[in-house]
C-alpha positions as CSV (number, residue, x, y, z in Angstrom):
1,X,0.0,0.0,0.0
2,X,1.5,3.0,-1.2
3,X,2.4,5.8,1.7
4,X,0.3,8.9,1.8
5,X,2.3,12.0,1.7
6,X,1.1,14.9,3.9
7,X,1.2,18.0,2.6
8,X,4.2,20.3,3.5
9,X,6.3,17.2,2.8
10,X,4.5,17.3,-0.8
11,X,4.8,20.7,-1.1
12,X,8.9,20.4,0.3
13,X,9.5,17.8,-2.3
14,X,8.1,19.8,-5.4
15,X,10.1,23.4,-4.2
16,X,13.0,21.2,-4.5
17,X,12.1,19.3,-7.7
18,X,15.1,20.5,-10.8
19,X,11.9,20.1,-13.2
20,X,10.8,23.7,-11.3
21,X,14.1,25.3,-11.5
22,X,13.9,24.7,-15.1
23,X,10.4,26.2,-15.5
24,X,11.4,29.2,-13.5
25,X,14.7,29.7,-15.6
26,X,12.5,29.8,-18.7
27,X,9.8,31.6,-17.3
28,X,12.2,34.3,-16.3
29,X,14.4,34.1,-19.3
30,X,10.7,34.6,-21.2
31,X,10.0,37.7,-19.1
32,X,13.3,39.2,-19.7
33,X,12.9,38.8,-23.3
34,X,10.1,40.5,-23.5
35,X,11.1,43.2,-20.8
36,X,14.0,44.0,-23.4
37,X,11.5,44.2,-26.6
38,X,9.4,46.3,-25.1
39,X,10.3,49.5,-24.3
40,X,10.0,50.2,-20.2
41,X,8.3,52.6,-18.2
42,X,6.4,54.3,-21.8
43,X,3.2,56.0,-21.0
44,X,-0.2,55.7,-21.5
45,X,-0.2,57.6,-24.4
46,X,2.9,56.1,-26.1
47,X,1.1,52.6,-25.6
48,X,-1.9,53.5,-28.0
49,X,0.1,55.6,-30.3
50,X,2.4,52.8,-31.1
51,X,0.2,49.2,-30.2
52,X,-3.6,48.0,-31.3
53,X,-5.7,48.3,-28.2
54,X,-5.8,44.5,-28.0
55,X,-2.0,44.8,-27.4
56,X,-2.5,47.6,-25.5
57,X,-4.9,45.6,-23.4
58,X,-2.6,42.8,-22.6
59,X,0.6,45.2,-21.8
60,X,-1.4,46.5,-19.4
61,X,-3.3,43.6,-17.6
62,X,0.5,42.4,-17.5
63,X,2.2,45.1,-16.6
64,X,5.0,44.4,-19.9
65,X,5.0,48.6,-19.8
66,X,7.1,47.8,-16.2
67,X,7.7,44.5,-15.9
68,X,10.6,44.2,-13.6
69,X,8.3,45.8,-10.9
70,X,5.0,43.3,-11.8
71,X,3.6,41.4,-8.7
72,X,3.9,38.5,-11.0
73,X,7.8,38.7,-11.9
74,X,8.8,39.4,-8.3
75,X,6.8,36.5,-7.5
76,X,9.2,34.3,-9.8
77,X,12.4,35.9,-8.6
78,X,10.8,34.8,-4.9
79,X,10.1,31.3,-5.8
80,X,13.3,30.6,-7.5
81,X,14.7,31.7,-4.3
82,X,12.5,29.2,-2.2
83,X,13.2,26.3,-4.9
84,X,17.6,27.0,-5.0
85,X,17.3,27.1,-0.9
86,X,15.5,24.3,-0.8
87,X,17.2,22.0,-3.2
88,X,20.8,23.3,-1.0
89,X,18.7,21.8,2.0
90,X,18.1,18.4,0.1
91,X,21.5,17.9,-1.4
92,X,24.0,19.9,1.2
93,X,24.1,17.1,4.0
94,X,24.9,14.6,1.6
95,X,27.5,16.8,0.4
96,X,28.9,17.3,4.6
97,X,29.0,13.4,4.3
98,X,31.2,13.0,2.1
99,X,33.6,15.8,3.0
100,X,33.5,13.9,6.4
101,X,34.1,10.7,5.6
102,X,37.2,9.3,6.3
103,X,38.4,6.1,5.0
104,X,40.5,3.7,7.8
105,X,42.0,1.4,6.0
106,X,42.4,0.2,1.8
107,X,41.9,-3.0,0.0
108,X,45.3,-3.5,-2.3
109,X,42.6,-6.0,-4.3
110,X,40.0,-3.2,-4.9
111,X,42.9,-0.9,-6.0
112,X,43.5,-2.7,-8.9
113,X,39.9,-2.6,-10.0
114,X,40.7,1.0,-10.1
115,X,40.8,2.8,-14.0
116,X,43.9,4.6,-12.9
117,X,46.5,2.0,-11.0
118,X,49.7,1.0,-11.0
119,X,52.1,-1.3,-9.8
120,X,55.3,-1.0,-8.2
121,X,58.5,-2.6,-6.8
122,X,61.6,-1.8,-5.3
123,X,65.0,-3.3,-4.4
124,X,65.3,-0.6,-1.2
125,X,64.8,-1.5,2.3
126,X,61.6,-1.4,3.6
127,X,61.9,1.5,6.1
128,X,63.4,3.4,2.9
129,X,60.8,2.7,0.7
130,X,58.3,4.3,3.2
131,X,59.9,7.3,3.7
132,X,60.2,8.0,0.0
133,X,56.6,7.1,-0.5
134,X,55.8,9.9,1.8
135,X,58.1,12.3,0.3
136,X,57.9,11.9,-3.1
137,X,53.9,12.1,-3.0
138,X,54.0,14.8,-0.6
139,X,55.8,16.9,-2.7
140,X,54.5,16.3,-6.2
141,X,50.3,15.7,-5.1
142,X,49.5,16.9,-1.6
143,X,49.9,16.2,2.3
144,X,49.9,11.9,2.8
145,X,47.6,10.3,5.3
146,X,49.0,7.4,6.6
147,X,46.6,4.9,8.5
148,X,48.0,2.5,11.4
149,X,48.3,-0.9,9.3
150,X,50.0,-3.9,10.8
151,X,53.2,-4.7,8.3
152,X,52.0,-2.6,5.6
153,X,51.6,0.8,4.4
154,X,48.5,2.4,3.8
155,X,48.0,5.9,2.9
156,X,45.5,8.8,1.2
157,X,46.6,12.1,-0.4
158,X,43.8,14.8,-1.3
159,X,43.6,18.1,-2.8
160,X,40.9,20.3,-4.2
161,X,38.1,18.1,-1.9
162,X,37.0,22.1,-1.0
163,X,35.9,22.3,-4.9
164,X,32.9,20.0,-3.9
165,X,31.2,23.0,-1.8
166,X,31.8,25.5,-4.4
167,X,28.1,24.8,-6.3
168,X,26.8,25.6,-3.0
169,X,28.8,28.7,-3.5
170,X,27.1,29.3,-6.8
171,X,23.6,28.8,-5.4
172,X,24.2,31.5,-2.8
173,X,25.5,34.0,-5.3
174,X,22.2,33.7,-7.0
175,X,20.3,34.1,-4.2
176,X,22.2,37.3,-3.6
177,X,21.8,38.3,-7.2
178,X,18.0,37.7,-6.9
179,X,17.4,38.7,-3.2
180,X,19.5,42.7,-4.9
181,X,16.9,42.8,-7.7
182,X,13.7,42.2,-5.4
183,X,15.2,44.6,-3.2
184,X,15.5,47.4,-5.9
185,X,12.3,46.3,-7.7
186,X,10.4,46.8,-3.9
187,X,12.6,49.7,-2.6
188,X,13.6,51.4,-5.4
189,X,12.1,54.0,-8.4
190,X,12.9,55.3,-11.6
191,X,11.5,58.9,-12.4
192,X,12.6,62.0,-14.1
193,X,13.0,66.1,-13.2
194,X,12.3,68.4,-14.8
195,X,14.7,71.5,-13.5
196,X,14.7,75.2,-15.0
197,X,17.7,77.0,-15.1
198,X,18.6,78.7,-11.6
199,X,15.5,76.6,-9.8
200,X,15.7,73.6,-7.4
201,X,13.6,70.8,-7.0
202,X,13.1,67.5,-4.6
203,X,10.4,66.3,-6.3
204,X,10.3,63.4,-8.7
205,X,7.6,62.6,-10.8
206,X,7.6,58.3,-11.2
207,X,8.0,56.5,-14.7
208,X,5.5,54.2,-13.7
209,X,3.3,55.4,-11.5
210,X,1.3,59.3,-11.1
211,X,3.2,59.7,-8.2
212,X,5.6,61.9,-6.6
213,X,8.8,61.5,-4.3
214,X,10.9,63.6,-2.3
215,X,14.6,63.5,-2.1
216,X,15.9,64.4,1.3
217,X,17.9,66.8,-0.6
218,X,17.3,69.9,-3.2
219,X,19.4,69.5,-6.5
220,X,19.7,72.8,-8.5
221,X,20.6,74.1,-12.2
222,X,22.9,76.4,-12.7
223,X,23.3,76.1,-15.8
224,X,22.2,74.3,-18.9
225,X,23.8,74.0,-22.5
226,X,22.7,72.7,-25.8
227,X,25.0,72.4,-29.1
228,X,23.5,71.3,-32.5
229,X,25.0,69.5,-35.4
230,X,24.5,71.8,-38.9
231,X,21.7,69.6,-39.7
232,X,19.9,70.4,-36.4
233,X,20.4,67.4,-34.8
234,X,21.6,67.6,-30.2
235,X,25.4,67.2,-30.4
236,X,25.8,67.4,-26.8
237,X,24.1,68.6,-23.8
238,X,25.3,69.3,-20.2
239,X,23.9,71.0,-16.6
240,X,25.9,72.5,-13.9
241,X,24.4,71.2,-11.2
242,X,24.2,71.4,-7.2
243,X,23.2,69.2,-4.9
244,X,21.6,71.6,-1.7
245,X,21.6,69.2,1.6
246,X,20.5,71.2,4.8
247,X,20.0,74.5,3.2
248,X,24.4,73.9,2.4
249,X,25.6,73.0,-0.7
250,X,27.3,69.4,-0.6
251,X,28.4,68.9,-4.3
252,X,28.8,70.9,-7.1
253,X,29.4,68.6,-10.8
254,X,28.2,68.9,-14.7
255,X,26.7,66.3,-16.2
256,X,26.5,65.0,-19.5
257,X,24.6,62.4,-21.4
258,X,26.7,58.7,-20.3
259,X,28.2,60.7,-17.7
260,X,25.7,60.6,-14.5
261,X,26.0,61.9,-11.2
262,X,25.0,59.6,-8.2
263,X,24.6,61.2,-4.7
264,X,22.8,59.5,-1.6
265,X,22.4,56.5,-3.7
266,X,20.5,58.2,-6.2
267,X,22.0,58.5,-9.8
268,X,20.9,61.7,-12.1
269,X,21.3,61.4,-15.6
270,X,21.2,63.5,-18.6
271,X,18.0,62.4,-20.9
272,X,16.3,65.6,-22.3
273,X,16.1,69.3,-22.3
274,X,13.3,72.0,-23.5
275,X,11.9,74.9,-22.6
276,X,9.3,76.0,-19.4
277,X,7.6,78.8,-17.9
278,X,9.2,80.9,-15.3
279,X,6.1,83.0,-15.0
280,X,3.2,84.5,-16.9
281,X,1.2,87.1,-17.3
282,X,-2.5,86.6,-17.6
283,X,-6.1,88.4,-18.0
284,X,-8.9,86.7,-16.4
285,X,-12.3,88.3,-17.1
286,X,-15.8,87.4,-15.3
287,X,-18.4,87.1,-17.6
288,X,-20.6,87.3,-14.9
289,X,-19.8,89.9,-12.9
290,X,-18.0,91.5,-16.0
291,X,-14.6,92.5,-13.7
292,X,-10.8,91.7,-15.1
293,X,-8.3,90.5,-13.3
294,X,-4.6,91.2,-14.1
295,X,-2.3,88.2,-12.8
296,X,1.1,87.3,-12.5
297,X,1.1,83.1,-12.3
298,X,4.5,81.9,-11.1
299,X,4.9,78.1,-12.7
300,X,3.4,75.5,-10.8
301,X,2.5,77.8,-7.9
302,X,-1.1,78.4,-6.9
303,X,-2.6,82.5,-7.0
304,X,-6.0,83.8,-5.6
305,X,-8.0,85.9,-7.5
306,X,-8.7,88.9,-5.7
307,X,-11.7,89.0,-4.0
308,X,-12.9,85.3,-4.6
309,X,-11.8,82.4,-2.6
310,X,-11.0,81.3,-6.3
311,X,-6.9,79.9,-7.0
312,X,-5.8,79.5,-10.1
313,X,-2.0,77.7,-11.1
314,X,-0.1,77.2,-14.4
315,X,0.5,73.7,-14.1
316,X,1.8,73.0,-18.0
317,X,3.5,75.1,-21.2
318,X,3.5,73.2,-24.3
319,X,5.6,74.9,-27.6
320,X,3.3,73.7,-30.1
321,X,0.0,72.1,-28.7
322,X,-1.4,70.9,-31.9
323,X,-0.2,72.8,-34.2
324,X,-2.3,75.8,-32.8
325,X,1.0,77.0,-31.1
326,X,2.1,77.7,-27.9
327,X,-0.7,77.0,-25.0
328,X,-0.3,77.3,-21.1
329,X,-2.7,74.7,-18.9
330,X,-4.2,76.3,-15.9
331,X,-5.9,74.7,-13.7
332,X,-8.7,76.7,-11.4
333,X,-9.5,75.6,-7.6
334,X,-12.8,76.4,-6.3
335,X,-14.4,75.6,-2.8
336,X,-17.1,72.7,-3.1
337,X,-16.1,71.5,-6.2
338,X,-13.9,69.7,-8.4
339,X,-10.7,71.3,-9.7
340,X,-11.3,72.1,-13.7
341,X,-8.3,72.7,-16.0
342,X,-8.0,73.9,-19.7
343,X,-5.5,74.5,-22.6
344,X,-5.3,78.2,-23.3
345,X,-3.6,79.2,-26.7
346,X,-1.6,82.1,-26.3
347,X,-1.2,83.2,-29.6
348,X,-5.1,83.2,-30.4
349,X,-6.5,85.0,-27.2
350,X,-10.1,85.1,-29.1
351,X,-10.2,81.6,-29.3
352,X,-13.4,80.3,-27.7
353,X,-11.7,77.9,-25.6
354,X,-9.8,79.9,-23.9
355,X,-12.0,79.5,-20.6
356,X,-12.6,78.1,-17.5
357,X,-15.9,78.0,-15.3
358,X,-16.9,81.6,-15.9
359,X,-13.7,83.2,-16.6
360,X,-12.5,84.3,-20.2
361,X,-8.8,84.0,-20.5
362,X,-6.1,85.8,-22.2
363,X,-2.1,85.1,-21.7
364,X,-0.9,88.0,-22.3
365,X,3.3,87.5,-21.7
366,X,4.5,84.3,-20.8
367,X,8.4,84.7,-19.5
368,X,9.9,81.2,-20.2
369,X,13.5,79.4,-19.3
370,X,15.6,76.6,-20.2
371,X,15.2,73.3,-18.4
372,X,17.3,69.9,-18.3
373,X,16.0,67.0,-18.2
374,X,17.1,64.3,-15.9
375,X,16.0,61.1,-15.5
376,X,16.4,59.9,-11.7
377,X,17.3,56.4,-10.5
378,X,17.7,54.5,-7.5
379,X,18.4,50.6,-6.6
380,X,19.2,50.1,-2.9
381,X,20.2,46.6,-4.6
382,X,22.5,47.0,-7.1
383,X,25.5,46.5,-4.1
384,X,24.0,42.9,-3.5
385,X,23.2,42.2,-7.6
386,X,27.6,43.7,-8.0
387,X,28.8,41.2,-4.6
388,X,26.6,38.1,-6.1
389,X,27.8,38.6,-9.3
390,X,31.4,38.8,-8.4
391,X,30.8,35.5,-5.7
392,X,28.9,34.1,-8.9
393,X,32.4,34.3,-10.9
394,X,34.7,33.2,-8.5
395,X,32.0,29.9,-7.8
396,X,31.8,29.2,-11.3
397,X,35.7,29.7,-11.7
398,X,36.7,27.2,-8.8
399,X,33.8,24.9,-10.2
400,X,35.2,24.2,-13.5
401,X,38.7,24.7,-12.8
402,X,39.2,23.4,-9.8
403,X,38.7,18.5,-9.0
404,X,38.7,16.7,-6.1
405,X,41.5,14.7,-6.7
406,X,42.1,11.2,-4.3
407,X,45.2,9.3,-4.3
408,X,45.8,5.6,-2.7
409,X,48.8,4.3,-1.9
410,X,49.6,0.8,-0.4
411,X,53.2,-0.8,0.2
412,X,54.3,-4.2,1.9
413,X,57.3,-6.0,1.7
414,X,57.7,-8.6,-0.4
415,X,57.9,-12.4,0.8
416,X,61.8,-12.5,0.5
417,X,62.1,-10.4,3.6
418,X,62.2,-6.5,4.5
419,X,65.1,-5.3,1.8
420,X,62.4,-5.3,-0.9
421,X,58.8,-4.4,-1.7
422,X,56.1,-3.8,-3.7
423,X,53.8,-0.5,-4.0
424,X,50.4,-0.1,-5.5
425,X,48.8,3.8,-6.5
426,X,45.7,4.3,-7.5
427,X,44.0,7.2,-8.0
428,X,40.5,9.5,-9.1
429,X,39.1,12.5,-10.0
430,X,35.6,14.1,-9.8
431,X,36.2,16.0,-13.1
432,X,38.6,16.8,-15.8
433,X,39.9,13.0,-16.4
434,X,42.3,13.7,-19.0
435,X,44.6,15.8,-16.6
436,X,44.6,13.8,-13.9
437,X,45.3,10.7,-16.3
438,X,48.7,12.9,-17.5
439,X,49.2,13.7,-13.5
440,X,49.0,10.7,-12.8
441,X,51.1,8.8,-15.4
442,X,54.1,11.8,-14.3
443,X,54.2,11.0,-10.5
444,X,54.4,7.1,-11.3
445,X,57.3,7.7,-13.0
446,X,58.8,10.0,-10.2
447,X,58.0,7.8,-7.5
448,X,59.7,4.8,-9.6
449,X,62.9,6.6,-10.1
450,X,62.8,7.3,-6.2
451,X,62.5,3.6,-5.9
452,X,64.4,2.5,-7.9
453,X,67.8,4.6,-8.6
454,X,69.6,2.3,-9.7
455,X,67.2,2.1,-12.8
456,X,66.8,6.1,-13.0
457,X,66.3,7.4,-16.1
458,X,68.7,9.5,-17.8
């Protein structure tokens, strides 16, 4: 009658089934494929400019637009995590086993069954012949073992048995790889700034997300520069920037595009530059009370209207808002209700649109002001992802390079008496049989002219 299985013990045996690691190395490899053919962190907007709205539907339901942040992809970083701790779980004490086994004695016969043996004899005495053993194996394959045998010598050399934890070493270095990226996927953002020349900012707006987040410092430009190729075409840009810590300036550095500046584990870098409003100058008439109001909007900064408990802000500037030219979005506040917004051209102040609620608007000066671009980045991670990929390197090095190589030696005397004897190596190798074959062949040799001198070879 076949045993029941409970259900931890079922679930235990399938997190450490190789069949899963498999899935999850596909599924991932899948994921990152498609992470890397479709563009990251694209808006709303990009997405049904560029994709049918069936495509568009499944990018989003998915979350392909931001992948590496999905619920669904950090759950496959978590349960490859689960399925390489428990497979080291399963397979490590089996590996302590063998690293503490210790053989106490060796069968000559079985030695010979061996694909790498040999057979030995010398003319020395006895006593000599052990002491050369020891020597000669000591120097040219590693430290001898002897073991207490009655009128014999028996005796194991080792190196490189280490080398049989070093997949272990391996598995932890992708944990740490994997355990970096969930922490930069959880804890980390990407975003971008937008910063006008002379003006500092703490605020980033998210790639992914209508969100904002605040740096616990100010970073400021001081200056901004564009050059152009004859044909038009950015040739380079860079911004003099400061970072503004405490109300004091910590850091003063340009940056260019490929050149970023990171400071309190957030990295700035050069992506884009245009043109904003500083301030504008705007008319606001009430076609119900018939009154005008002349304002002065600072960018992104809310103003009352006088004498209402009305509060109006220019919250965009666009260059060329449909081909109709240059348009500044306001946006009016008003007690009790909803906050409305509209595009007013300034170029056509007689366009109808130009109006919100009960106000007719005309933008009469608009004062604008270079801006850079920079898109803002930061992975509390990317230390682990750099230490497991360096301890991934140095496992997979010592894995492939690196053999557990076992020697066995036995010696008696022969028959005739203690001024002769015989000697029997054998010897085997977890990997890279070819070598030790050649090694092996080599010390034979040495330890046969150390046995025999009067035979040496010239």
């Amino acid at each position: 009658m076949p045993q029941r299985v409970g259900l931890w013990q079922s679930l235990y045996q399938s997190l450490a089934s190789l069949k899963l690691s498999v899935f999850i190395f596909l599924a991932l490899a899948a994921a990152s494929v498609l992470g890397t053919l479709l563009p990251q962190g694209i808006t709303e907007h990009e997405l049904h400019q560029n994709f049918s709205p069936t495509a568009v539907w499944w990018i989003e339901k998915l979350g392909l637009h931001d992948l590496y942040r999905t619920g669904w992809f950090r759950s496959l970083l978590l349960l490859l995590c689960l399925n390489l701790i428990v497979c080291t779980l399963e397979r490590f004490p089996k590996t302590l086993t063998l690293l503490r086994y210790r053989e106490d004695h060796i069968d000559p016969q079985k030695l010979l069954k061996f694909a790498h043996h040999k057979e030995l004899t010398s003319r020395l005495p006895w006593d000599d012949i052990q002491e050369r053993i020891t020597r000669t194996v000591s120097k040219e394959f590693g430290p001898v073992r002897r073991f207490d045998a009655q009128g014999s010598y028996s005796a194991i050399a080792e190196k490189g048995r280490w080398s049989l934890l070093m997949v272990y070493v391996v598995h932890f270095s992708v944990l740490i790889v994997l355990s970096g990226a969930l922490v930069g996927s959880i804890f980390g953002f990407k975003g971008f700034m937008n910063i006008s020349e002379g003006q500092a900012s703490d605020q980033v707006m998210l790639t992914e997300e209508d969100q904002t987040v605040h740096l616990p410092f100010q970073i400021r430009c001081d200056n901004f520069e564009a050059s152009f190729y004859e044909t038009g075409a950015p040739k380079e840009f860079r911004s003099d920037l400061t970072i503004i810590e405490g109300g004091k300036e910590s850091l003063k550095r340009t940056i260019r595009v490929n050149d970023p500046l990171t400071y309190g584990g957030v990295t700035f870098y050069q992506s884009s530059y245009g043109s904003s409003v500083r301030r504008a100058e705007v008319e606001f008439r009430d076609l119900d009370s018939g009154k005008t109001y002349q304002l002065t909007l600072p960018y992104r900064e809310p103003v009352e209207i006088p004498g209402t408990k009305d509060r109006v802000q220019a919250m965009q500037f666009q260059q060329n808002m449909a081909q109709f030219g240059p348009a500044l979005g306001l946006v009016l506040f008003r007690e009790g209700l909803e906050p409305s917004g509209s595009w007013i051209l300034v170029d056509m102040p007689q366009f109808h649109g130009n109006r919100i609620q009960n106000y007719q608007i005309k933008v009469n000066a608009v004062e604008q002001s270079e801006y850079t671009g920079l898109q803002v980045k930061r992975d509390p991670g990317v230390w682990l992802v750099w230490l497991g990929f360096v301890a991934m390197l140095t496992g997979i090095g010592l894995t492939f390079y690196s053999s557990h190589r076992k020697l066995w030696i036995w010696s008696e005397p022969t028959p005739e008496g203690k001024s002769s004897g015989k000697v029997i190596l054998a010897g085997r190798t977890n990997k890279n049989s070819l070598a030790f074959e050649q090694d092996f062949a080599q010390l034979c040799e040495q330890l046969h002219d150390e046995l025999n001198p009067d035979k040496k070879r010239k």
